[in-house]
C-alpha positions in Angstrom: 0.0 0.0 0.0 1.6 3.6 -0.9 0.3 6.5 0.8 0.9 10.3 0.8 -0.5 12.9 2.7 -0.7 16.5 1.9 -2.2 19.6 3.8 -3.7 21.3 0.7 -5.3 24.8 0.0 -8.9 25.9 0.8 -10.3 24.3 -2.8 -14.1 23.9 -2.5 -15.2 20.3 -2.8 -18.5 19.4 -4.2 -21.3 17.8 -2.2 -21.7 14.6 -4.5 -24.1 11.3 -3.0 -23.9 8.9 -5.6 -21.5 7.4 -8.4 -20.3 10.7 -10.8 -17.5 10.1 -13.5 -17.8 13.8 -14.2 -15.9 14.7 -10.8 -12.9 13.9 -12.0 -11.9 17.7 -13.1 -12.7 18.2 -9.3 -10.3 15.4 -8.2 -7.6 16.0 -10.9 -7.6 19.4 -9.3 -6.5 18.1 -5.5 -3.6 16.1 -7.2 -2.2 18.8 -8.9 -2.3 21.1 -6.0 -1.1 18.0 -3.9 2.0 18.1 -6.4 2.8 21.5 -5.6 3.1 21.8 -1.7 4.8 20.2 1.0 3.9 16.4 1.7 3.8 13.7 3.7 4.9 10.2 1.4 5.9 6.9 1.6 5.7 3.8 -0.6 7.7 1.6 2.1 10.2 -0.2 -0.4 12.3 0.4 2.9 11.0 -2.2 4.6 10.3 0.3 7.7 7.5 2.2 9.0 9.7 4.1 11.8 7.8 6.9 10.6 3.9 5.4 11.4 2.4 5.1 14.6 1.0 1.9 15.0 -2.1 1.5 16.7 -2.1 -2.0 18.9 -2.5 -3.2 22.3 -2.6 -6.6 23.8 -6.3 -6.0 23.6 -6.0 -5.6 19.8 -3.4 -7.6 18.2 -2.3 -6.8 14.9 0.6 -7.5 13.0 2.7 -5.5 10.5 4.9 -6.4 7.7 6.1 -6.1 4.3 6.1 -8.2 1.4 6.6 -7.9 -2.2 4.2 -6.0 -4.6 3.6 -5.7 -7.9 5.8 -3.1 -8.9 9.0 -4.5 -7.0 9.1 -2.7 -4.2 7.2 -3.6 -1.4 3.7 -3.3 0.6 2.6 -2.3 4.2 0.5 -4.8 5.3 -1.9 -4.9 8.2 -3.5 -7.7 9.6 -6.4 -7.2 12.9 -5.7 -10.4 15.1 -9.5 -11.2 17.1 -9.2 -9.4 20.3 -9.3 -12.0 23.4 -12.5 -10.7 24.7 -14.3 -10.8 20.9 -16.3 -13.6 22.0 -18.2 -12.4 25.4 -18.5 -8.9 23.8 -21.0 -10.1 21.3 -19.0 -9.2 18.1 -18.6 -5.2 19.4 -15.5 -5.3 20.4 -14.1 -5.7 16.9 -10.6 -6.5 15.6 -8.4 -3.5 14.2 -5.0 -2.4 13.1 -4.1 1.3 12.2 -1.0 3.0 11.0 -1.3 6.8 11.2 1.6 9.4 10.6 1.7 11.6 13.7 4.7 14.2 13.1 2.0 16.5 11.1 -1.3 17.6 12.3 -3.8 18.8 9.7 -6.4 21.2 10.3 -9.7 21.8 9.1 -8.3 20.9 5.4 -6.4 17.4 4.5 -5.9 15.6 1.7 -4.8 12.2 1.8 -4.3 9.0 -1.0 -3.3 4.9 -0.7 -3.0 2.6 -3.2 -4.7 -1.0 -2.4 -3.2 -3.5 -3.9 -4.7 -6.9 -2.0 -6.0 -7.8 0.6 -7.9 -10.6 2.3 -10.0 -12.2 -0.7 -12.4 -14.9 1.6 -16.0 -14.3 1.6 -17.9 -13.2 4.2 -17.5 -14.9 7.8 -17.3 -13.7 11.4 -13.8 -13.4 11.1 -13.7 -11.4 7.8 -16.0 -8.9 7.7 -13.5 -6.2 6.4 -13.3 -2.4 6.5 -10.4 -1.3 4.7 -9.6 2.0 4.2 -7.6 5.3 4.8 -8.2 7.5 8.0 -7.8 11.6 9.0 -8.3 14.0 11.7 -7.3 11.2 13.6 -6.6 10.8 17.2 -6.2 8.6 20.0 -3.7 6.9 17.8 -2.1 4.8 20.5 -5.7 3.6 21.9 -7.5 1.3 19.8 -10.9 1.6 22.0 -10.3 5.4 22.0 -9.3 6.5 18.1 -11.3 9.1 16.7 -10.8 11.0 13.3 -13.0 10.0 9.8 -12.6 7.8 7.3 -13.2 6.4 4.0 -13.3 2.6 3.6 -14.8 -0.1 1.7 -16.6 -2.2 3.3 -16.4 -4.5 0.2 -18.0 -7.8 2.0 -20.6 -6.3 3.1 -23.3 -8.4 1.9 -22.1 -11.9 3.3 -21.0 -12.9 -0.3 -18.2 -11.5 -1.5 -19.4 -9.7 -4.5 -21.8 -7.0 -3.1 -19.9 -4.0 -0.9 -20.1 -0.6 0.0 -17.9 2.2 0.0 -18.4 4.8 2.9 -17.3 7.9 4.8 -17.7 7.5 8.8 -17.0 9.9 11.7 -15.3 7.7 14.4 -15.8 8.2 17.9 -14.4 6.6 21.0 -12.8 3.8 18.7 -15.9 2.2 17.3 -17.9 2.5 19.9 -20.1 4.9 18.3 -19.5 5.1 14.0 -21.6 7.9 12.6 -22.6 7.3 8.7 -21.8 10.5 6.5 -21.9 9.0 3.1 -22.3 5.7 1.7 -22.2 4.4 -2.4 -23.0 1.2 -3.7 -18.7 -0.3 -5.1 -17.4 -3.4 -4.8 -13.8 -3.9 -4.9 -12.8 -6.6 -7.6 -9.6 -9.5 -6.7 -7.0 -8.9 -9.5 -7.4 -5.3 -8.9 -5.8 -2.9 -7.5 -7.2 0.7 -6.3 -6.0 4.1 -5.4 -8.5 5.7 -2.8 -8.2 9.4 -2.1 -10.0 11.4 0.7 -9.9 15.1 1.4 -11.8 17.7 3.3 -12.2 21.2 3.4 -14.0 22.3 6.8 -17.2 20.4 6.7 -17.1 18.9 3.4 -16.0 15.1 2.8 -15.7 13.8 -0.2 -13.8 10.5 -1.2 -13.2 9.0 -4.5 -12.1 5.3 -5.7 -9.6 4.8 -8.6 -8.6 1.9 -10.7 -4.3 1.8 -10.8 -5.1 1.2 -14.1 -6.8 4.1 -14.9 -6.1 7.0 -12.8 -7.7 9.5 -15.3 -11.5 8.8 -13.9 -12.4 7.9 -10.6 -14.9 4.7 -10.5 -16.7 6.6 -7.7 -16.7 9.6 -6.1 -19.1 10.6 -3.6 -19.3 13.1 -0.5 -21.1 14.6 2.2 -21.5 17.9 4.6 -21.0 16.9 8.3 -22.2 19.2 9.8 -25.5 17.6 10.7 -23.5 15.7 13.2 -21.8 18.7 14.7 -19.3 18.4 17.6 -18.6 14.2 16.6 -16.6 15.0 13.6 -13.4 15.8 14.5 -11.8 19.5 12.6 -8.1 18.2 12.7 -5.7 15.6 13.1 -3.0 13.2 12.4 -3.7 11.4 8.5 
């Protein structure tokens, strides 16, 4: 998985609900202004995420390696080990592993993008019920029950059978515990693929958008949202 981060200039996002190839002038406009300020990157062909905090207790193990990717460098992956307690906590207390950069804070405005390149390809079970996705305005890093911030994510095996997901932006609060819906599109993630997510915000605008590596000229989805309905449980800044 690469990633970059990027604080980026106040550039108006549009408030888009459902799939819209015409965004992509909107989108091509955050990478080229990504391209011209300072930023945050890494595409981890160094074997080393000194630079990431990882978020993992003995309450939520996780491991964290690297292995070989497509392009002949290497990926970050992340694997959520079932916390000891899953079973007596009725399937709340779910597994998780986060890696966050924490030596930049971004506020009010962020724009953040990761290439997904696998990941866990089993159908639907108690054990796989994936959420995958890139994080900002996060923190509470070091606290799995505690990490706030918002995200985009597929939830791509959503529908018990592997070929129906969802792709959705969520305010998280208090780890988990509380996961307030902001936007949600109908996507499915295909094995064989691989996908370049990118998420930014300006203020209370959310907008997230799905590429194919293969084609990073239009977005497969883009959708969005205005948080403030949910005023004082999304969080204004943050680690990405």
């Amino acid at each position: 998985m690469n990633t970059s981060t990027t604080p980026r200039r106040n550039v108006p996002l549009r408030d888009i609900a459902s799939m819209a190839l015409s965004c992509s002038t909107a989108v091509a406009a955050l990478l080229a202004v990504a391209s011209t300020v300072q930023a945050q990157t890494d595409n981890f062909d160094s074997g080393s995420d000194a630079a990431w905090q990882r978020s993992t207790t003995a309450a939520y193990p996780s491991t964290f390696s690297f292995v070989p990717d497509a392009s002949g460098g290497k990926a970050y992956r992340l694997e959520a080990g079932v916390p000891p307690n899953y079973a007596t906590a009725g399937g709340v207390n779910m597994a998780r592993a986060v890696a966050v950069r924490t030596d930049q804070t971004y506020s009010t405005t962020f724009y953040v993008s990761a290439d997904l390149v696998d990941w866990d390809h089993r159908v639907y079970d108690r054990t796989n019920d994936a959420a995958i996705g890139i994080i900002a305005r996060a923190s509470n890093v070091t606290a799995p029950d505690q990490l706030q911030g918002v995200m985009l994510l597929t939830h791509w095996n959503q529908y018990d059978n592997g070929r129906r997901g969802t792709a959705q932006i969520y305010g998280i609060v208090q780890g988990g515990a509380f996961l307030i819906p902001a936007a949600q599109g109908d996507f499915t993630i295909q094995r064989g693929h691989a996908y370049r997510m990118v998420f930014a915000g300006t203020n209370n605008i959310l907008q997230g958008s799905f590429y194919d590596l293969e084609d990073l000229t239009h977005p497969l989805l883009t959708f969005g949202c205005d948080d403030s309905y949910a005023a004082g449980y999304f969080p204004s800044s943050g680690y990405s």
